[in-house]
C-alpha atoms as a printed R data frame, in Angstrom:
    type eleno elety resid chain resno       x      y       z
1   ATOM     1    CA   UNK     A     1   0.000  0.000   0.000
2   ATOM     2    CA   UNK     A     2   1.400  3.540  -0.814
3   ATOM     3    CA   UNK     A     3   2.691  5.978   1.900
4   ATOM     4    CA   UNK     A     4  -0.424  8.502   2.237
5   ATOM     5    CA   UNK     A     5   1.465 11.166   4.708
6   ATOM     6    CA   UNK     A     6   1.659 14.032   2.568
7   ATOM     7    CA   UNK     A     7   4.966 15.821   3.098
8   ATOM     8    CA   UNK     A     8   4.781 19.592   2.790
9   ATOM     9    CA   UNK     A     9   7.667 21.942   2.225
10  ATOM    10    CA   UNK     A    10   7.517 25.905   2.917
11  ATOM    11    CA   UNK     A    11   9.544 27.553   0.314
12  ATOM    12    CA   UNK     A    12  10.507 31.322   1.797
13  ATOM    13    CA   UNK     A    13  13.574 31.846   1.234
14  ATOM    14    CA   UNK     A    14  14.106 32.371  -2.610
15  ATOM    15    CA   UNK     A    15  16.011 34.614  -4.453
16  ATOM    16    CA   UNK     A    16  12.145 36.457  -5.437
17  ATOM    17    CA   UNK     A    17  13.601 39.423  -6.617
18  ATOM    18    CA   UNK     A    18  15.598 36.983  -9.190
19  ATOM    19    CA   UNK     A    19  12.393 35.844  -9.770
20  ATOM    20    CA   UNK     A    20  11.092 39.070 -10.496
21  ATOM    21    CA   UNK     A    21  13.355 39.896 -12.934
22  ATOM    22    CA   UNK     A    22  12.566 36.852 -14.933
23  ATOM    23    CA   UNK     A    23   8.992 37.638 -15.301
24  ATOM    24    CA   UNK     A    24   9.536 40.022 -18.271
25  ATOM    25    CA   UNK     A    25   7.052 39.224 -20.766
26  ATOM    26    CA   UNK     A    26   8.717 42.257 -23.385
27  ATOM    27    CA   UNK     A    27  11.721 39.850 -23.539
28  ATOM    28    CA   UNK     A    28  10.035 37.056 -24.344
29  ATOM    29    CA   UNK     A    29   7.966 38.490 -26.782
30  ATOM    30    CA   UNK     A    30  11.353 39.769 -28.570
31  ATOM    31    CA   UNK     A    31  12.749 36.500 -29.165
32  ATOM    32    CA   UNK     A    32   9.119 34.845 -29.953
33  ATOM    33    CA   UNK     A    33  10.910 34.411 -33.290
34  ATOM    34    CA   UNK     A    34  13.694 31.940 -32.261
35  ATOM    35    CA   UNK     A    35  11.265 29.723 -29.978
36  ATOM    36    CA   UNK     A    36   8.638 29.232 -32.204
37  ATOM    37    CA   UNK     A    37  11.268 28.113 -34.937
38  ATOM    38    CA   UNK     A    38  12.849 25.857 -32.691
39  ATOM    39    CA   UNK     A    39   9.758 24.148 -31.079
40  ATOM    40    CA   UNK     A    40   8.637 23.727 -34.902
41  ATOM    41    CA   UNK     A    41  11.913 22.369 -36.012
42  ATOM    42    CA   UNK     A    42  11.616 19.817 -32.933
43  ATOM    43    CA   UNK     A    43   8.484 18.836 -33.804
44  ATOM    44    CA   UNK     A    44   9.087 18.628 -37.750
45  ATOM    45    CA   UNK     A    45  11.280 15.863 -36.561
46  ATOM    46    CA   UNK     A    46  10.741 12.633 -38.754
47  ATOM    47    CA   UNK     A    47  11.444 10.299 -35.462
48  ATOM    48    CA   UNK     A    48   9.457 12.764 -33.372
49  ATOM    49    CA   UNK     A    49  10.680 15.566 -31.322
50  ATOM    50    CA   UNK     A    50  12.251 12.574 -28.334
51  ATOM    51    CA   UNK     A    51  10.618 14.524 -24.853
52  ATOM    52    CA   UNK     A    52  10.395 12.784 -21.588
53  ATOM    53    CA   UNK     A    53   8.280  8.847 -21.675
54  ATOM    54    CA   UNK     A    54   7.808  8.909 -25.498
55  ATOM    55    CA   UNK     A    55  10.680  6.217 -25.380
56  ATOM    56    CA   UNK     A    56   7.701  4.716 -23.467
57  ATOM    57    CA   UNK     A    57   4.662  5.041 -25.985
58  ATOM    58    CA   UNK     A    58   3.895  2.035 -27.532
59  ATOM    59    CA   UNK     A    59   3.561  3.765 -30.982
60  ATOM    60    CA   UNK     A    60   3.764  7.444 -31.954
61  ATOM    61    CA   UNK     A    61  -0.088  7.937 -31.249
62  ATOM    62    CA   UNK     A    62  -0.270  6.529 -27.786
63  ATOM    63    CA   UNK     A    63  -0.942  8.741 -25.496
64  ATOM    64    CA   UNK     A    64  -1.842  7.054 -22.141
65  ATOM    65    CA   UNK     A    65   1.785  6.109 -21.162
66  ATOM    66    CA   UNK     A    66   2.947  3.149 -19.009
67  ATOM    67    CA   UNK     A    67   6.853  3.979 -18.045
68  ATOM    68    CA   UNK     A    68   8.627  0.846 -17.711
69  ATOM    69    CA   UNK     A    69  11.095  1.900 -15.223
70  ATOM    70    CA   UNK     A    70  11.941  5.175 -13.408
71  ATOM    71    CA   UNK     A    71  15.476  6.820 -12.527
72  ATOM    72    CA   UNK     A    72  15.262  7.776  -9.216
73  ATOM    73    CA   UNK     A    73  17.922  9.181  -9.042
74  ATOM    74    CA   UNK     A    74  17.135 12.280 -11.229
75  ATOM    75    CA   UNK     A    75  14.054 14.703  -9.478
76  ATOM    76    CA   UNK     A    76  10.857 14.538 -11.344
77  ATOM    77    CA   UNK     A    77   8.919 17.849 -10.716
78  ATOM    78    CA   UNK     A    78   4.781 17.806 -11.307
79  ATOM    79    CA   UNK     A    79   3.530 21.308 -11.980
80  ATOM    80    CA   UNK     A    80   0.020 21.985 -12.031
81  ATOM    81    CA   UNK     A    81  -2.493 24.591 -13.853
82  ATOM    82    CA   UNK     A    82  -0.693 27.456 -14.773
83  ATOM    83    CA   UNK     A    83  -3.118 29.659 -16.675
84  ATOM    84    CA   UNK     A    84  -0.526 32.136 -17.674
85  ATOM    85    CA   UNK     A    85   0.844 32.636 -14.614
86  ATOM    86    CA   UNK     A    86   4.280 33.730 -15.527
87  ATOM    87    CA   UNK     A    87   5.411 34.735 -12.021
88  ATOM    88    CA   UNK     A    88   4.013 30.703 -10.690
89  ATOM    89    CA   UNK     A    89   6.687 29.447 -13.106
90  ATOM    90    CA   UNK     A    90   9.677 31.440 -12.828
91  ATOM    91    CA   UNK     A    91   9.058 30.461  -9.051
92  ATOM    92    CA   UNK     A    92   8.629 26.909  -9.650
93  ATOM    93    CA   UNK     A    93  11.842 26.700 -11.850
94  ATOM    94    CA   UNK     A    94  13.644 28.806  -9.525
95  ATOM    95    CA   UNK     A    95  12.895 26.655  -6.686
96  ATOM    96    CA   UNK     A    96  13.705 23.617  -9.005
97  ATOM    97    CA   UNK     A    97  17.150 25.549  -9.298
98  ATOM    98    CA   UNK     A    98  17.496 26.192  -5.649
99  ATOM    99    CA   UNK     A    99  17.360 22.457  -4.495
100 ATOM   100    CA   UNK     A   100  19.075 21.195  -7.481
101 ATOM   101    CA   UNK     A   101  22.075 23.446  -6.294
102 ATOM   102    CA   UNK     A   102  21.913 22.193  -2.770
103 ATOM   103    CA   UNK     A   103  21.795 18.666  -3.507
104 ATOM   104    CA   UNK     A   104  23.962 18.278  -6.507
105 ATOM   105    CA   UNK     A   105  21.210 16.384  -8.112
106 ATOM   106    CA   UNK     A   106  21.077 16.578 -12.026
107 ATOM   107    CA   UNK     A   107  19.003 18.831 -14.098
108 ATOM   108    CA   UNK     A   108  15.026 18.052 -12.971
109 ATOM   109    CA   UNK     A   109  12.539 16.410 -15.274
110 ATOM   110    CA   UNK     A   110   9.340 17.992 -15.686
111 ATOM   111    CA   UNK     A   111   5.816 16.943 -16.204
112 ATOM   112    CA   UNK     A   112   3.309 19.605 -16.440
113 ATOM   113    CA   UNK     A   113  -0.056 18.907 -15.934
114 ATOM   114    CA   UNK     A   114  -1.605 21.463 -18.578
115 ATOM   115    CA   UNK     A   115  -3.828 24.213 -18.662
116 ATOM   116    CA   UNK     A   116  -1.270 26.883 -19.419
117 ATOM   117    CA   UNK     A   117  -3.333 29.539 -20.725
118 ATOM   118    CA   UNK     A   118  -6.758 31.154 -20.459
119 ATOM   119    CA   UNK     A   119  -7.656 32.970 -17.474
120 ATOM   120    CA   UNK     A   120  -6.007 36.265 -18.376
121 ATOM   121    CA   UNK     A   121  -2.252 36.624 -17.144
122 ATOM   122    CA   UNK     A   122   0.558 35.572 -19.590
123 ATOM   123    CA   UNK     A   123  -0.873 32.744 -21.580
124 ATOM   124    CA   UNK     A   124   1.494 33.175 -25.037
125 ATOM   125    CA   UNK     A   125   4.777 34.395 -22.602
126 ATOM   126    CA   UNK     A   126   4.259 30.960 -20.836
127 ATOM   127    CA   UNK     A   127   3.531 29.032 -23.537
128 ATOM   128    CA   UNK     A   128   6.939 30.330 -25.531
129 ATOM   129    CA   UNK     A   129   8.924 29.736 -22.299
130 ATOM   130    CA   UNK     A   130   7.410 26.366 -21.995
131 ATOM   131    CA   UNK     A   131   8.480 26.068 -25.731
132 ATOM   132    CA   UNK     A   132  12.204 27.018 -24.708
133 ATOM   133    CA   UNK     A   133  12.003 24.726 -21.667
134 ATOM   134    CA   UNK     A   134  11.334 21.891 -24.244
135 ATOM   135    CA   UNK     A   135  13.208 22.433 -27.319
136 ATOM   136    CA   UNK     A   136  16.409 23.030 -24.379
137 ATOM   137    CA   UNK     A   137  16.217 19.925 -23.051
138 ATOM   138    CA   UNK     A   138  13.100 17.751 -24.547
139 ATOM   139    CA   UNK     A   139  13.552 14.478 -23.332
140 ATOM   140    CA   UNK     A   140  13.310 16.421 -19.371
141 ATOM   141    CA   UNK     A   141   9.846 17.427 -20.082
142 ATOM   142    CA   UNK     A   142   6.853 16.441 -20.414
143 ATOM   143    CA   UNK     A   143   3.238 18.048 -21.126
144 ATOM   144    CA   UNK     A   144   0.339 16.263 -20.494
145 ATOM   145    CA   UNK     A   145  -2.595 18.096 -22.237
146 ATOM   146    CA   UNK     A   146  -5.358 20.002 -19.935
147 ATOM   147    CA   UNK     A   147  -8.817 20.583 -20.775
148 ATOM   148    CA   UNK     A   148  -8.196 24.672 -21.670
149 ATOM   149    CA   UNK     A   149  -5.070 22.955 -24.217
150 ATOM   150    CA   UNK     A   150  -6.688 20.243 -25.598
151 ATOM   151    CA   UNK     A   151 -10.151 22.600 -26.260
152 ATOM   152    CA   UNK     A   152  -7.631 25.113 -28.329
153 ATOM   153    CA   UNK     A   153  -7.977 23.995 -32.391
154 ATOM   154    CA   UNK     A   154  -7.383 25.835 -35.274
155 ATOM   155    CA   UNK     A   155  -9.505 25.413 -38.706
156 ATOM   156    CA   UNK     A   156  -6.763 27.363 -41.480
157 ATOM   157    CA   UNK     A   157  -8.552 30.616 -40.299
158 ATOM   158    CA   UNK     A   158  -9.325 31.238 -36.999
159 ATOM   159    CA   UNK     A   159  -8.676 29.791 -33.271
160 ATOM   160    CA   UNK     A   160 -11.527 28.672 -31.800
161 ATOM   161    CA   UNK     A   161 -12.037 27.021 -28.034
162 ATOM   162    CA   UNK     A   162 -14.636 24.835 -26.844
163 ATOM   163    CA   UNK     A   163 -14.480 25.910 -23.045
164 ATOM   164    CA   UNK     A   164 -14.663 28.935 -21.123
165 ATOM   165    CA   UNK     A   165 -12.934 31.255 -20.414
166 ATOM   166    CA   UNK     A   166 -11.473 31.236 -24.172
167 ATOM   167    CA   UNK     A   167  -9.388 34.182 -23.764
168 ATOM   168    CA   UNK     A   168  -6.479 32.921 -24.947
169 ATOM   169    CA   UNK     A   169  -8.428 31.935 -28.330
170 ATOM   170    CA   UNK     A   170  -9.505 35.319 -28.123
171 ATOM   171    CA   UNK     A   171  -6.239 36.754 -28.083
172 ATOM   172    CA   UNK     A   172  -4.831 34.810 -31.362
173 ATOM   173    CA   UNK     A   173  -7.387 36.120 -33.316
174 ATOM   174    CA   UNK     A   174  -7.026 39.118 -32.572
175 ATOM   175    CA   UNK     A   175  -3.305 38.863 -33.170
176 ATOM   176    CA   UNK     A   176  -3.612 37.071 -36.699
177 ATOM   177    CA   UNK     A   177  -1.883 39.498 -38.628
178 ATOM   178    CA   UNK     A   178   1.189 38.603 -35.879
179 ATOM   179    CA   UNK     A   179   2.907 35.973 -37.996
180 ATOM   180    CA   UNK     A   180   4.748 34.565 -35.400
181 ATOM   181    CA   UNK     A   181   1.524 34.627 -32.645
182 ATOM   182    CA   UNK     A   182  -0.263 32.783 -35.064
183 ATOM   183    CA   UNK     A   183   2.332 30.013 -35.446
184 ATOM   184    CA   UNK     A   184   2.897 29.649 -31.456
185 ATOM   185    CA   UNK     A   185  -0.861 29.274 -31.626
186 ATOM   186    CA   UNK     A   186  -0.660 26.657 -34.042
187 ATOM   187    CA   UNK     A   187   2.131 25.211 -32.322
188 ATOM   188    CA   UNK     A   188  -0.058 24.628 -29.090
189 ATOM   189    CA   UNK     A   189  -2.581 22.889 -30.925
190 ATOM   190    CA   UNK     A   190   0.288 20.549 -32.805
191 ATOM   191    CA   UNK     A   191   1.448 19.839 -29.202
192 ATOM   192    CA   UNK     A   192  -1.094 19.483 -27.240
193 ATOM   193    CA   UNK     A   193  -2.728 16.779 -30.163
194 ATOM   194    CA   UNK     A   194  -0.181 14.425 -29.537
195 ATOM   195    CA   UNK     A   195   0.581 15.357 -25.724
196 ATOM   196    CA   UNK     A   196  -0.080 12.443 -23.132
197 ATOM   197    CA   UNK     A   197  -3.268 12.732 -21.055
198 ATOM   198    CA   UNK     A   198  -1.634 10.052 -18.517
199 ATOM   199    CA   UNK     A   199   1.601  8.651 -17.311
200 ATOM   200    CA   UNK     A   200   1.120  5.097 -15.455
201 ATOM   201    CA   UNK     A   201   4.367  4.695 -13.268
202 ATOM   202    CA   UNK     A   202   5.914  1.651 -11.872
203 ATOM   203    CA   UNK     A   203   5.230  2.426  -8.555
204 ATOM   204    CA   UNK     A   204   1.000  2.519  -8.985
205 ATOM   205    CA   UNK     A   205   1.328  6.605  -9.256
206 ATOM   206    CA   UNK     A   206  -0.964  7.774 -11.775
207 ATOM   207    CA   UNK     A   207  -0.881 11.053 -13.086
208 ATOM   208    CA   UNK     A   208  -3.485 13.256 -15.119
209 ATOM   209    CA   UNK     A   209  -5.068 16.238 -15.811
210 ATOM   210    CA   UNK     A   210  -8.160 15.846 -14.304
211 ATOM   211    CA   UNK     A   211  -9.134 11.914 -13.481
212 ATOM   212    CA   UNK     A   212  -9.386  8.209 -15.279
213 ATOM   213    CA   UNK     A   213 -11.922  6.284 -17.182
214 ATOM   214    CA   UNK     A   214 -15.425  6.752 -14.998
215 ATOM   215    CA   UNK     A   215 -17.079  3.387 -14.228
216 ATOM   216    CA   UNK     A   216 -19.634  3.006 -17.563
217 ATOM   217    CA   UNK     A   217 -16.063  2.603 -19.196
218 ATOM   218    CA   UNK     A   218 -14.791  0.030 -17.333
219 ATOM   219    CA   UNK     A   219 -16.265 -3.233 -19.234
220 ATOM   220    CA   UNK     A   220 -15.057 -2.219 -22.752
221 ATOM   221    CA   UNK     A   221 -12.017 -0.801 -21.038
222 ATOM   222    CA   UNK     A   222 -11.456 -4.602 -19.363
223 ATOM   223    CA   UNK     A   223 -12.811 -6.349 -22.120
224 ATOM   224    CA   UNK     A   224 -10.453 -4.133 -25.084
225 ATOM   225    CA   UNK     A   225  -7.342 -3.337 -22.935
226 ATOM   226    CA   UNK     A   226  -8.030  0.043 -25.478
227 ATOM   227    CA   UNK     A   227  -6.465  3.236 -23.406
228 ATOM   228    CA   UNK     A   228  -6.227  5.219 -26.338
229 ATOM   229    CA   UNK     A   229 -10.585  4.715 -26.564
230 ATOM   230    CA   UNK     A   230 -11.625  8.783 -27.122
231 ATOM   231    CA   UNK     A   231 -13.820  8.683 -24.563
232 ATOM   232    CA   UNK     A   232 -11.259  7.436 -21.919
233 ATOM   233    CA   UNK     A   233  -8.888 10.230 -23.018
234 ATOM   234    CA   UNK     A   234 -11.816 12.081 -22.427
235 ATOM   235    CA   UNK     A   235 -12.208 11.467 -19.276
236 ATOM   236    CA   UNK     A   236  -8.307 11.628 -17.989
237 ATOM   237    CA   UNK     A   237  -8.756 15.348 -19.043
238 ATOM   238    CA   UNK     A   238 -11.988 16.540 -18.075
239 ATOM   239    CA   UNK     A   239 -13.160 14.442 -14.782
240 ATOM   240    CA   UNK     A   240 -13.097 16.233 -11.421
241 ATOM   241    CA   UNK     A   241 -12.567 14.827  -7.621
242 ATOM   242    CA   UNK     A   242 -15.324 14.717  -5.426
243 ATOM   243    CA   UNK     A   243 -13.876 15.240  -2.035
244 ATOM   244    CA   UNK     A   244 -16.202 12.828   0.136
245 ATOM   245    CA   UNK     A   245 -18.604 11.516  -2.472
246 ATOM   246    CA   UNK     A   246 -18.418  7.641  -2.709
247 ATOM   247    CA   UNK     A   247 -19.499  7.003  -6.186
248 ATOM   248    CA   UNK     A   248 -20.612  9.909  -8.910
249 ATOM   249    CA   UNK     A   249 -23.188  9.178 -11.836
250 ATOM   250    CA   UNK     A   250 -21.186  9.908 -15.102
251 ATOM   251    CA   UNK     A   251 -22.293 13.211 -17.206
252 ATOM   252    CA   UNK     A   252 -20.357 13.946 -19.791
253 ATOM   253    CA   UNK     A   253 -23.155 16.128 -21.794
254 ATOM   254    CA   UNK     A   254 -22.202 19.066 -19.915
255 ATOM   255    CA   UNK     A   255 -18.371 17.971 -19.146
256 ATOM   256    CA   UNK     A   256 -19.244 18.240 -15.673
257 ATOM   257    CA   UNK     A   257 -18.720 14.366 -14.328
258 ATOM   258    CA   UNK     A   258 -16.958 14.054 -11.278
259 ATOM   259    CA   UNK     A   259 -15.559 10.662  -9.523
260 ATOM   260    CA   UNK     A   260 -15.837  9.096  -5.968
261 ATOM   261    CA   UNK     A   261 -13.493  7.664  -4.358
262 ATOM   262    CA   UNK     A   262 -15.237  4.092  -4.552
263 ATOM   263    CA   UNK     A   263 -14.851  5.085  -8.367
264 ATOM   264    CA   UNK     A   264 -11.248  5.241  -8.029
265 ATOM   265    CA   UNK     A   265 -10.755  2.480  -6.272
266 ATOM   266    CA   UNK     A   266 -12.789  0.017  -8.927
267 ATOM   267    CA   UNK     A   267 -11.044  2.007 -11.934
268 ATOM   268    CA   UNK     A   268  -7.354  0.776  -9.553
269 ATOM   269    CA   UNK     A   269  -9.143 -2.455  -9.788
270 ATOM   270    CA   UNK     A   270  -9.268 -2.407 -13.348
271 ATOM   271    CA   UNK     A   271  -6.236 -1.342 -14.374
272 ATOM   272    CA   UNK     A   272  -4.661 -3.781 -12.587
273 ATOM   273    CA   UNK     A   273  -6.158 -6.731 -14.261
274 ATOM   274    CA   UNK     A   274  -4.802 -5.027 -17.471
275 ATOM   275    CA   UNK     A   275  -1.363 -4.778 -16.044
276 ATOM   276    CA   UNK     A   276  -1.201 -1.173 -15.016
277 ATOM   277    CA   UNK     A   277  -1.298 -1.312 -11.541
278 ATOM   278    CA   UNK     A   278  -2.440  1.963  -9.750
279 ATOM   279    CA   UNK     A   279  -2.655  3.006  -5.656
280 ATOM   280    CA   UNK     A   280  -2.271  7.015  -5.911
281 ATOM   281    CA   UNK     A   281  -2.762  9.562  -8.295
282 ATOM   282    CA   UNK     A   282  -1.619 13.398  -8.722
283 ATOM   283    CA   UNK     A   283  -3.694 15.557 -10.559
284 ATOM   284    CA   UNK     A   284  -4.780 19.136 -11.503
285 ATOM   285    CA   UNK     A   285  -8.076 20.624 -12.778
286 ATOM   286    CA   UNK     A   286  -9.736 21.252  -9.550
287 ATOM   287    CA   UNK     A   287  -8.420 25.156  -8.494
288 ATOM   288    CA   UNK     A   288  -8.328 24.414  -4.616
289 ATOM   289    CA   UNK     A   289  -7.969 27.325  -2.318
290 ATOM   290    CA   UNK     A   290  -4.872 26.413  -0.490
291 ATOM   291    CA   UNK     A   291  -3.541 25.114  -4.345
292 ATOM   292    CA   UNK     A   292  -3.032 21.644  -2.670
293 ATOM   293    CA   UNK     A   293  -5.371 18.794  -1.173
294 ATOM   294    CA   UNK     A   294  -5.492 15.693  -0.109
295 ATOM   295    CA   UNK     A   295  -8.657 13.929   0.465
296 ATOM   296    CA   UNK     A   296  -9.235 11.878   4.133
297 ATOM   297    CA   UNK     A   297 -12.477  9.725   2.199
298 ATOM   298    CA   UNK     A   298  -9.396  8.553  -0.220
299 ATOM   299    CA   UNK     A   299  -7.744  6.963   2.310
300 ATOM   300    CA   UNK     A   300  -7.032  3.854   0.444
301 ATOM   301    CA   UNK     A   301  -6.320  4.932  -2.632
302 ATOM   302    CA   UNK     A   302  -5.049  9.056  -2.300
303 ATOM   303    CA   UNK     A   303  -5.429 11.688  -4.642
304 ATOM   304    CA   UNK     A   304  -3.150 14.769  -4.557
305 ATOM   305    CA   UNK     A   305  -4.223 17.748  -6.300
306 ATOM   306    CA   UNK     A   306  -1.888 20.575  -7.118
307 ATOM   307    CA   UNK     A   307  -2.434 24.388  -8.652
308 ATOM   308    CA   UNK     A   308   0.296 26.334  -9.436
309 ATOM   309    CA   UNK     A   309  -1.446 29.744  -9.382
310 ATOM   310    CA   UNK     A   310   0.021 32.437  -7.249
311 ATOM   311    CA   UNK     A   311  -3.483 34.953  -7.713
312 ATOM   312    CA   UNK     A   312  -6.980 34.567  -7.047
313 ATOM   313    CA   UNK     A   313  -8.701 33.642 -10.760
314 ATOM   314    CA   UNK     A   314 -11.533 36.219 -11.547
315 ATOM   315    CA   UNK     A   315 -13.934 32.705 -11.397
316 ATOM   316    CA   UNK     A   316 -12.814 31.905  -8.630
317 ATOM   317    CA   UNK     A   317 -15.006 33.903  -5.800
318 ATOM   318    CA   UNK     A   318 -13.806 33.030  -2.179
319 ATOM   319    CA   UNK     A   319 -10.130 33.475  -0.770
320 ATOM   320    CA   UNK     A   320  -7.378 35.985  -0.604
321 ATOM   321    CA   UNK     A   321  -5.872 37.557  -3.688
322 ATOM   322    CA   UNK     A   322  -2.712 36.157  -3.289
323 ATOM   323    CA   UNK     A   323  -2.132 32.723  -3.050
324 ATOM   324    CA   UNK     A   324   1.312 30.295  -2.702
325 ATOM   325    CA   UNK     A   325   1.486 28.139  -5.762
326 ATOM   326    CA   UNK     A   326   2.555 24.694  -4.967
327 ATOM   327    CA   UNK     A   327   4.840 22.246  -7.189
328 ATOM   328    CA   UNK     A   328   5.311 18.759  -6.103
329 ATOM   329    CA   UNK     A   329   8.782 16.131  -6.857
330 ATOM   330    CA   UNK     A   330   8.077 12.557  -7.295
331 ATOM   331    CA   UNK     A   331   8.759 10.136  -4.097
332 ATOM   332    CA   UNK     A   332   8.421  6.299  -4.972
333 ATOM   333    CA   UNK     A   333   6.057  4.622  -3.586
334 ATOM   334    CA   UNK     A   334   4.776  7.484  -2.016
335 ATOM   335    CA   UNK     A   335   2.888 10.735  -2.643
336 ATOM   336    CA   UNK     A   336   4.802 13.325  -4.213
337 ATOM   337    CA   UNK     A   337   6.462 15.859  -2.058
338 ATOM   338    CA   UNK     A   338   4.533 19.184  -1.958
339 ATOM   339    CA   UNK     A   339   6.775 22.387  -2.184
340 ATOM   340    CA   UNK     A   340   4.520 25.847  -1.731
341 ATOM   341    CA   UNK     A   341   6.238 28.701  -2.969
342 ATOM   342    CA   UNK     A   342   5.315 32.060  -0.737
343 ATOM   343    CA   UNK     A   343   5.819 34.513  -3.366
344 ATOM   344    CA   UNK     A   344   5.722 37.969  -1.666
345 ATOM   345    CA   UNK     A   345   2.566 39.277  -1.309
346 ATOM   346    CA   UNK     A   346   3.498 43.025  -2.939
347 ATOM   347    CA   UNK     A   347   5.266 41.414  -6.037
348 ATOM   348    CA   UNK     A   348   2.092 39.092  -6.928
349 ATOM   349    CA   UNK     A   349   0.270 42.090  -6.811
350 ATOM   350    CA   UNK     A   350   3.013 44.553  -8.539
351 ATOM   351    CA   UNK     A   351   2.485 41.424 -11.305
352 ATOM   352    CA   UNK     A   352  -1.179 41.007 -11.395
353 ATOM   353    CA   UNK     A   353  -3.204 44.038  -9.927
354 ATOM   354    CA   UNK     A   354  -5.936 42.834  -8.425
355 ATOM   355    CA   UNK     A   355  -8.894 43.700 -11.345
356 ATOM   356    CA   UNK     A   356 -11.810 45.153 -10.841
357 ATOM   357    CA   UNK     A   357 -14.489 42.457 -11.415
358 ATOM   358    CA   UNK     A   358 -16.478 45.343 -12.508
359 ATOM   359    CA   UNK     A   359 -14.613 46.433 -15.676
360 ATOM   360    CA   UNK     A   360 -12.541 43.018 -16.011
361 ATOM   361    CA   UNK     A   361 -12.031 42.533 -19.868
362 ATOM   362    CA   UNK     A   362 -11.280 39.347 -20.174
363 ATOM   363    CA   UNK     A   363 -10.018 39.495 -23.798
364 ATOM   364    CA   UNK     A   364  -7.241 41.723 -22.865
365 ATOM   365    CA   UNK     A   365  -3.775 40.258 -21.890
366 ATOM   366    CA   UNK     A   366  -2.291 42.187 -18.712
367 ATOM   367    CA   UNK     A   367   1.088 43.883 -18.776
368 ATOM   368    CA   UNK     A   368   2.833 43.854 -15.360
369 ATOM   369    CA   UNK     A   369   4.014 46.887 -13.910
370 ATOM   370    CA   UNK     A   370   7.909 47.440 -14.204
């Protein structure tokens, strides 16, 4: 059975005005040029553009990923929802820094959970420095697709987004005449179509976007062995985690199903028998107040769910403005180790002034204030 005591590490003492400094979205924007060549020139590759677990796919297309064997030896980092939250990730990969210096350890892998964008903030600035993270170093990262990416498409003329808030959509039509905006935009749809929507690792962690196959699933699923079924990729992206629910009806007319944890623990069941077994899972989605949680009624089977947002979203109603992002590093046979990053208060709002729900427009990309 898999260690359930969450471990939870403060993270004060960075260098934030470092981090600061790196949250320059003018920069990026200048070299947009150079990354968006690059990340097309990786994925132009004719043996595929090599990132972290596609030595694991059973075939190009296979995108629910069972990893064979893990080095433990190199740190694994999970980051959650970013929504263009520039200032989240320049903390995260400072931190990443930080302990990597004071442990000698190798450069850290990455999985990110997806949803970079939508939600106002920095959505193209972190997807081009997601781009550089990749096309730097792609076989240490890994994106699994989100809900807000995998919603993103492109028709030859406009961006279009099946979810809300589309702002991000928004924003690269508006930007069409922008050569090189419209090819990052096209870019994120080219990744996020062949990105994973789950990583099965050796150790029964599972991790996702949002949750697994729900339970109407689960005879075809046992009878077909099929992961790659649409409707199970589906449901790795879109489910949500009831926190003391036992079982949840399936309802995916309105995208709104949510699992129990008597769910998970017959969907660990089945995965088993296919040869995948599964004991705890880390996933986003869910935009929980303290940007971390556990859930007691999962005792048996624990869920971790992690949000690496530093601000209050304007959808989001309750809470204080500022809020400390958390990141968590792989443990084996446990659950991840949760880092939370306690940005200063003044420099989340020096980055993101706290709107005015009144006159919010949500179409409009903010500019921090230098």
């Amino acid at each position: 059975m898999v260690q359930n005591a969450l471990q939870v590490v403060e993270v004060d003492d960075l260098d934030w005005q470092a981090v600061r400094n790196a949250v320059d979205p003018a920069f990026i924007r200048a070299n947009i040029r150079s990354m968006v060549e690059r990340m097309e020139a990786l994925l132009d590759r004719a043996d595929g553009p090599g990132m972290l677990f596609d030595n694991d796919r059973v075939d190009p297309a296979d995108r629910v990923i069972r990893i064979l064997a893990m080095d433990a030896a190199t740190p694994l980092w999970i980051v959650g929802d970013l929504h263009g939250d520039l200032l989240a990730l320049e903390a995260a990969l400072a931190a990443m820094r930080d302990l990597a210096s004071q442990t000698g350890d190798e450069k850290p892998r990455i999985v990110f959970l997806g949803d970079l964008f939508d939600d106002e903030g920095f959505g193209l600035e972190v997807l081009l420095r997601v781009f550089e993270l990749i096309t730097d170093a792609p076989d240490r990262v890994c994106v699994i697709a989100g809900n807000h990416d995998e919603a993103l498409t492109y028709d030859g003329v406009r961006f279009a987004s099946s979810v809300a808030p589309s702002d991000f959509a928004d924003f690269l039509n508006a930007n069409l005449a922008h050569e090189w905006i419209e090819r990052a935009g096209k870019l994120a749809v080219r990744l996020f179509a062949r990105a994973p929507r789950a990583l099965f690792f050796p150790d029964g962690l599972l991790i996702a976007h949002g949750g697994f196959p729900l339970v109407d699933l689960h005879p075809r699923l046992a009878e077909t062995g099929e992961w790659n079924d649409p409707l199970c990729l589906s449901d790795f992206v879109w489910t949500r985690a009831h926190p003391k629910a036992r079982k949840k009806l399936p309802n995916r007319f309105s995208r709104g199903s949510q699992f129990g944890y008597e769910d998970f623990a017959a969907f660990c069941s089945v995965s088993a028998g296919l040869g995948r077994p599964v004991t705890h899972m880390v996933r986003g989605h869910d935009h929980v107040e303290e940007r971390y949680a556990t859930y007691p009624a999962y005792g048996s089977h624990p869920v971790l769910t992690i949000v690496a947002l530093s601000r209050r979203l304007s959808r989001e109603n309750f809470g204080f403005y500022e809020r400390a992002p958390t990141i968590a590093q792989f443990v084996e046979g446990a659950l991840p180790r949760v880092y939370r990053l306690h940005i200063p208060a003044e420099m989340i709002r020096e980055v993101y002034p706290e709107p005015d729900l009144g006159s919010l427009d949500s179409k409009t990309t903010q500019e921090p204030h230098r």
